[in-house]
C-alpha positions in Angstrom: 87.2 87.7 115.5 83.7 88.0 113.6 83.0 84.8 111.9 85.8 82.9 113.2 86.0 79.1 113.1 88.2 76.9 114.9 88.8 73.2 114.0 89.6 70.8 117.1 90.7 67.6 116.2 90.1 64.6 118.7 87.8 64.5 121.4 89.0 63.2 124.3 90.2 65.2 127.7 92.5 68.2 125.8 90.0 68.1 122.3 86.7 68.4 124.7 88.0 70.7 127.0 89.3 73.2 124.2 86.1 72.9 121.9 84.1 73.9 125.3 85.9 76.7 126.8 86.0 78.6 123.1 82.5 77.9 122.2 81.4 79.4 125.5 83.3 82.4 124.2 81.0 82.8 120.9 83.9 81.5 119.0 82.3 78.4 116.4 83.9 75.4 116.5 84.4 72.5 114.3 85.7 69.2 116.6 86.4 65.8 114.1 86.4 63.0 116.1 87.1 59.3 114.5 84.6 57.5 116.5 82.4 55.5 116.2 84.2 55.0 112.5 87.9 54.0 114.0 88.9 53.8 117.6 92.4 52.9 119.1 93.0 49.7 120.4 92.6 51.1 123.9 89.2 52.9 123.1 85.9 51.0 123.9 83.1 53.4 123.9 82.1 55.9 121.7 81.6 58.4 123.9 84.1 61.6 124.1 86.6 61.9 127.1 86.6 58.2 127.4 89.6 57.5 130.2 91.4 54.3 129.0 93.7 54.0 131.9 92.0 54.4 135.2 89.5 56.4 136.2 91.3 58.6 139.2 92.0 61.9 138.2 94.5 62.0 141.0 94.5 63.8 144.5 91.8 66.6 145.3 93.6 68.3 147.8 94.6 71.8 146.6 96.6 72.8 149.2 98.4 70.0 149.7 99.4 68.3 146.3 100.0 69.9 142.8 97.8 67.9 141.1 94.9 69.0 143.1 95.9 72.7 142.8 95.9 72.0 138.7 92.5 71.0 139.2 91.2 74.2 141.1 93.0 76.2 138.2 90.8 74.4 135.9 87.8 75.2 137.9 88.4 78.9 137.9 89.0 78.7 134.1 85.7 76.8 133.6 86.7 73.1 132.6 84.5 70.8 131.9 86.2 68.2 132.8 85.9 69.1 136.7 82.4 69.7 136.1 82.0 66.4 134.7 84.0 64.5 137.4 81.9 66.1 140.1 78.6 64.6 138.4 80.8 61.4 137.9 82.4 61.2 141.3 82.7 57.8 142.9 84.5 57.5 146.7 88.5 57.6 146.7 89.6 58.9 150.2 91.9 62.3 148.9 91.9 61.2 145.4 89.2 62.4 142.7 87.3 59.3 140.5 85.0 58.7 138.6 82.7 56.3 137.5 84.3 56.2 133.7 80.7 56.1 131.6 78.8 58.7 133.6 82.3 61.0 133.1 81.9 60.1 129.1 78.4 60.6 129.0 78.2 63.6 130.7 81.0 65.2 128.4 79.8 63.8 125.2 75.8 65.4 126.3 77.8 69.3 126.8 79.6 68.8 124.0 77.2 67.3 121.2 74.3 69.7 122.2 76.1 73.3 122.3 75.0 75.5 119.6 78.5 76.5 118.6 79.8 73.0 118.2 79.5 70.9 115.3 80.8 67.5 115.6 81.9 65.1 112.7 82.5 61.8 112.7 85.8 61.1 110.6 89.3 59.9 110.5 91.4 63.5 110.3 94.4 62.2 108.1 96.4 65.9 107.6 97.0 69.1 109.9 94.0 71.3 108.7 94.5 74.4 107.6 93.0 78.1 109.2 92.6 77.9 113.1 93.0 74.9 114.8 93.8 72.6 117.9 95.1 69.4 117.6 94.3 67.2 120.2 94.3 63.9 118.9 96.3 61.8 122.2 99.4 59.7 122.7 97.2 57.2 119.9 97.1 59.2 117.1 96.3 57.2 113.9 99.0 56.8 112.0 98.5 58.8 108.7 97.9 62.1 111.0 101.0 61.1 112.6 102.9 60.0 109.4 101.5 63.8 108.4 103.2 65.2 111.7 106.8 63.9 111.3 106.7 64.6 107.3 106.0 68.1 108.3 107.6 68.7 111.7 110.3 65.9 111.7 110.7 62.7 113.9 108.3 62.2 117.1 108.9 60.4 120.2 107.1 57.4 121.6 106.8 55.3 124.7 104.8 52.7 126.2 102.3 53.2 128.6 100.2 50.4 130.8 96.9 50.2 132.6 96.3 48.4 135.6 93.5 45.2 135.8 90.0 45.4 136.9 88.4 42.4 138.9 84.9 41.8 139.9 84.2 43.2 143.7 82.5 40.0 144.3 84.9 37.2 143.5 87.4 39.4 146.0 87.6 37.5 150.0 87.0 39.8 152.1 87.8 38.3 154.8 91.4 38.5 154.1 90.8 42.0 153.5 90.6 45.1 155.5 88.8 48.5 155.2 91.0 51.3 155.6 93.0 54.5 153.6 96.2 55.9 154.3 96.7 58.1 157.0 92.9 58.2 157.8 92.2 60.3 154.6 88.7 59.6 153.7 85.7 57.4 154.6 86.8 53.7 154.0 87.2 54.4 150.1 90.0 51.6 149.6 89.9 47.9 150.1 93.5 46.6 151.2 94.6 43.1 150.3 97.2 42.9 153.1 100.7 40.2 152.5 103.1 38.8 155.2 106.4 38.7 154.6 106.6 35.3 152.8 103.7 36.0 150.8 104.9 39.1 149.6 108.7 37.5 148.7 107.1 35.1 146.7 104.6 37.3 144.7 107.1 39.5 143.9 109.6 37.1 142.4 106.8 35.8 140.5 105.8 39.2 139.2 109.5 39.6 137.9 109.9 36.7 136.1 106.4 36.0 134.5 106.3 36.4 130.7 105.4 39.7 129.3 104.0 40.6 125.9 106.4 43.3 123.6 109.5 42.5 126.0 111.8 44.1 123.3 110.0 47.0 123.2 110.5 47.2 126.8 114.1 46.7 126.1 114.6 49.7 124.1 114.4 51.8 127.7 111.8 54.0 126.3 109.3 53.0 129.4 108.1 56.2 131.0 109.1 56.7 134.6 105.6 57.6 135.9 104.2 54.7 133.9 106.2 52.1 135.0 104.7 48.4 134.9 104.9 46.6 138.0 107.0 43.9 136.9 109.5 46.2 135.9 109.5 47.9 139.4 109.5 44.3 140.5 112.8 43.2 138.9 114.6 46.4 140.3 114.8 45.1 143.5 112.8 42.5 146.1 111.9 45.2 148.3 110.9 47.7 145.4 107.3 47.2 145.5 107.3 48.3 149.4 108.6 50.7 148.5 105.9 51.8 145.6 101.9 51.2 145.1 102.6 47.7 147.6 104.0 50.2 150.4 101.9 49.9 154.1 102.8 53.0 155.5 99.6 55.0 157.2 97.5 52.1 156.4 96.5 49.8 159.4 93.8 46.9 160.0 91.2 46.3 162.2 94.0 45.9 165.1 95.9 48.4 164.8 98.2 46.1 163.3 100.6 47.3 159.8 100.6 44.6 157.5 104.2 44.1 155.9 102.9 44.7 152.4 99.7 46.0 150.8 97.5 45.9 147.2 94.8 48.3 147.2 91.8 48.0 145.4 89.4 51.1 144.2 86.1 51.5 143.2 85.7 51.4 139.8 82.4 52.4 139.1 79.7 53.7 141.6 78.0 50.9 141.8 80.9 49.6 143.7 81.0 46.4 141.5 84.1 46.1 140.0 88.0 47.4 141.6 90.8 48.6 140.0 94.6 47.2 141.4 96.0 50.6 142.1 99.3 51.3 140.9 99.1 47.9 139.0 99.5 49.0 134.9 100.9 45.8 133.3 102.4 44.3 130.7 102.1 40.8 131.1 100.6 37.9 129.2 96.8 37.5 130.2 97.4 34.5 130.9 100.0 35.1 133.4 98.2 38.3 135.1 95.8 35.6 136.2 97.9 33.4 138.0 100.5 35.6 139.6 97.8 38.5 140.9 95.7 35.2 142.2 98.5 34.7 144.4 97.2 37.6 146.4 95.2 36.0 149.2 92.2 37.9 148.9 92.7 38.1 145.2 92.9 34.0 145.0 89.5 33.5 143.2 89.7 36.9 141.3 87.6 37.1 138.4 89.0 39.3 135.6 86.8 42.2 133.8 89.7 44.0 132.4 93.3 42.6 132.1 96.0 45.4 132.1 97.2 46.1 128.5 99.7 48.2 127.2 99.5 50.4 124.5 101.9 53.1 122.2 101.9 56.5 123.3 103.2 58.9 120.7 104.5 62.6 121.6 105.7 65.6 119.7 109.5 66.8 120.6 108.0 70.0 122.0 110.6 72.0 123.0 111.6 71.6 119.2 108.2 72.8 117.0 106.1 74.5 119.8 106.0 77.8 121.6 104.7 78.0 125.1 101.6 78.8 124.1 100.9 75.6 122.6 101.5 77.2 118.9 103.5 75.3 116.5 106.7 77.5 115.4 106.3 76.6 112.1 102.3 78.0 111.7 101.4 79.9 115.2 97.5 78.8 114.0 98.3 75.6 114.5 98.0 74.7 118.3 98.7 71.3 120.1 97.0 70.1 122.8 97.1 67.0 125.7 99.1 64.2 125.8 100.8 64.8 122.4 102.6 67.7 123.7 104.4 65.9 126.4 102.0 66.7 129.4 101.9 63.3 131.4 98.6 62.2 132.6 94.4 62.7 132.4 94.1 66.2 134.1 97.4 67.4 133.0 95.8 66.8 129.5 92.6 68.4 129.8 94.4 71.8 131.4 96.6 72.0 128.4 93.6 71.9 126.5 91.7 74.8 128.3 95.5 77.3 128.0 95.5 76.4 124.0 92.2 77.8 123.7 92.7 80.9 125.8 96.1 81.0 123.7 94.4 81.0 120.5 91.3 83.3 121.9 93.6 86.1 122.4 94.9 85.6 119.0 91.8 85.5 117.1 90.9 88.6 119.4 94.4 90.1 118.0 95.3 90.6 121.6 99.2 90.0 122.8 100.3 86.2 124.2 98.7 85.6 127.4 101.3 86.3 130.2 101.6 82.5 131.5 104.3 82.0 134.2 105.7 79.5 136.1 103.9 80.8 139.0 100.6 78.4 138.3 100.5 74.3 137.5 99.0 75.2 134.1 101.7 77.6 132.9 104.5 75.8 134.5 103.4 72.8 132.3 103.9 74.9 129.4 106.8 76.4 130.1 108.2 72.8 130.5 106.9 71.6 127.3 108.4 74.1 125.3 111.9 74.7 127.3 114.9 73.5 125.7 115.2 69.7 126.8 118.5 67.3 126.1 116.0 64.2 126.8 112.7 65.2 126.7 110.2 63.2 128.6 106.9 63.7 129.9 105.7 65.8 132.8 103.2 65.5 135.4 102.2 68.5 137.8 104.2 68.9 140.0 106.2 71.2 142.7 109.7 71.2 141.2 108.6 72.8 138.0 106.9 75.8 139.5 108.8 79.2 140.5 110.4 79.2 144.2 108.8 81.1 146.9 110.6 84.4 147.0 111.7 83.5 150.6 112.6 79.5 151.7 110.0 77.9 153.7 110.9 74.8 155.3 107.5 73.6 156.5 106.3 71.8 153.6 102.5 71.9 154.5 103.1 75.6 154.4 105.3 76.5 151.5 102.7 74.2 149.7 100.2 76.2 150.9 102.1 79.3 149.7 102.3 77.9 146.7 98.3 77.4 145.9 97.7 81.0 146.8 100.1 82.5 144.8 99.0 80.4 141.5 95.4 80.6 142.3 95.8 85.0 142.6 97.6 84.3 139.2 95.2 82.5 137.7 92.3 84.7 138.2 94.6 87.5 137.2 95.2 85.5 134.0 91.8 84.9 133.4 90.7 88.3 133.5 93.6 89.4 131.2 92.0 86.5 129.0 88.1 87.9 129.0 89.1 91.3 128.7 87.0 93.7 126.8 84.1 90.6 127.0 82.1 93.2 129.4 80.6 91.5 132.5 80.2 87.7 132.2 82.4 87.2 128.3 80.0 85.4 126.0 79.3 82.8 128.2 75.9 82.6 127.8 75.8 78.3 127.4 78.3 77.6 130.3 
């Protein structure tokens, strides 16, 4: 491994997370980011890890949710990205936010000043050569991805959305009530509560206001955990209450359910914006405005950020990579984040962390790490790289990791089981991964 060099390409979640966890291992690391020279349309700052879609990394509760186990693997294999989102964090009942520049910032600081990164500022237009990790997300400028499907044949694509942001002050809140779902937390959400005939009417106006790329949307290709809410609108009057608008475990200040529900979250710490939970769009701007006014708290609602919707571009995994992350056509090539087909921010970064303990133990000419099924992070894998007739993105979750060796039909317990198992695995992997390091690896800058 003496005098090794690994090129990571992008620096978002996956890019960051990879370049961290190897150069904490004394490997040196080359990471080519195109910012500040060319951003995607979704990209604003110039900071690394910027999240573009919301800034909840999902449920916290590792016991409980597979999600928040992902993240306690991620812990235990040093990501940077927990670190970060525990300087970052910003009240969400169970779920873990963050306040989106504090997140950046404190990634892009780790990154930028670790001895055994250098970072360049370019547009990467080829698959380099030697070691590397390409990380580059579901944007990927189009002559690296023209290079991909020259050299590893037609990708995939879908279309993802992001939900608004409004200004906290120009919400009533008087019509509005203080309060998260079942209890969980300390008053982290804001609910904008309907009656039934406010409701009826707000979602028949969802349905039928005019979107923008309505024939892409008519090509099917709309990821299932991504859904826009006028989609999810026209499946169905009642489909909304049955999704982000649904009141169940939520109450007001007398006890009373209210028949439908929009949440609002913190989107900063300052507490001076809030993001429409569950609320990626794909409408007009134009139209966003009048049909989310017709919220009753939301009625004066002033607009920081309109939802937008934006190409996301994935590799047919199961096709060109091993479970490793390796492409089968050059195993020194690995892929990383939401290009391989993991859905989601956290998802993302963890994929980034197991390519760079993948390609560790090959620049240490060790065997393939013994990933399984048995944790969030190899299961994800696993998926990615398993036969698939119609490939789609994955979150974390339950279904894809191995059954209990014995049926459990309390769920709070066999979810329990689960999280034990994959967190004995995980520091079993780990020390498979830092073997022969001696006490501590090369860790010296962690």
């Amino acid at each position: 491994m003496q005098g090794s060099e690994v090129t990571v390409v992008g620096a978002g979640l996956a890019g960051c997370e990879a370049a961290y966890w190897l150069a904490n291992r004394g490997v040196r690391v080359r990471l080519l980011e195109g910012k500040p020279q060319k951003r995607s349309p979704a990209h604003k700052s110039d900071g690394f890890a910027e999240l573009v879609c919301s800034n909840s990394l999902k449920s916290d509760d590792v016991y409980g949710n597979a999600c928040g186990l992902l993240k306690e693997e991620m812990r235990l294999f040093g990501s940077l990205t927990m670190e970060a989102a525990a300087r970052a964090r910003v009240p969400a009942g169970g779920a873990l936010a963050v306040d989106r520049d504090v997140f950046s910032a404190y990634v892009t600081q780790k990154i930028r000043s670790h001895p055994n990164i250098v970072c360049e500022s370019r547009e990467v237009t080829q698959l380099p050569d030697g070691y590397a990790i390409v990380a580059t997300g579901p944007l990927t400028f189009d002559a690296l991805a023209e290079d991909i499907r020259q050299k590893l044949g037609e990708g995939l694509h879908f279309y993802d959305a992001a939900a608004p942001i409004v200004a906290a002050e120009s919400v009533d809140l008087s019509k509005t009530f203080v309060a998260d779902r079942y209890g969980k937390g300390s008053g982290d959400y804001v609910n904008c509560p309907l009656d039934k005939e406010e409701y009826e009417a707000f979602a028949a106006a969802l349905a039928g206001a005019e979107r923008a790329l309505v024939h892409e949307f008519d090509k099917r290709d709309v990821f299932e955990g991504c859904m826009p809410a006028e989609i999810l609108a026209a499946r169905g009057k009642d489909s909304l209450r049955f999704g982000m608008m649904k009141p169940v475990g939520l109450y007001d200040e007398n006890g009373k359910r209210p028949y439908a529900v929009v949440q609002l979250r913190k989107e900063n710490a300052a507490g001076t914006a809030y993001n429409l939970v569950g609320f990626q769009t794909n409408l007009k701007f134009g139209e966003q405005a009048r049909v989310f006014r017709m919220i009753p708290a939301l009625k004066n609602a002033e607009f920081l950020r309109y939802g937008v919707m934006h190409r996301n571009t994935y590799l047919d995994s199961p096709r060109v990579l091993n479970s490793d992350y390796s492409l089968k056509s050059d195993g020194a090539v690995f892929f990383a984040g939401q290009l391989t087909g993991v859905e989601g921010y956290v998802e993302s970064a963890g994929s980034g962390i197991a390519a760079a303990m993948n390609l560790y133990a090959k620049l240490r000419g060790q065997p393939p790490l013994p990933w399984t099924d048995e944790t969030v992070t190899g299961a994800l894998a696993l998926y990615i790289a398993a036969p698939h007739a119609d490939f789609q993105p994955m979150n974390a979750n339950y279904g894809i990791l191995r059954p209990l060796p014995e049926p459990v039909r309390d769920k709070a317990k066999k979810r329990r089981m689960f999280a034990e198992r994959a967190l004995q695995c995980a520091q079993a992997l780990l020390a498979e991964a830092l073997r022969g390091e001696g006490k501590g690896g090369n860790n010296e800058h962690a």
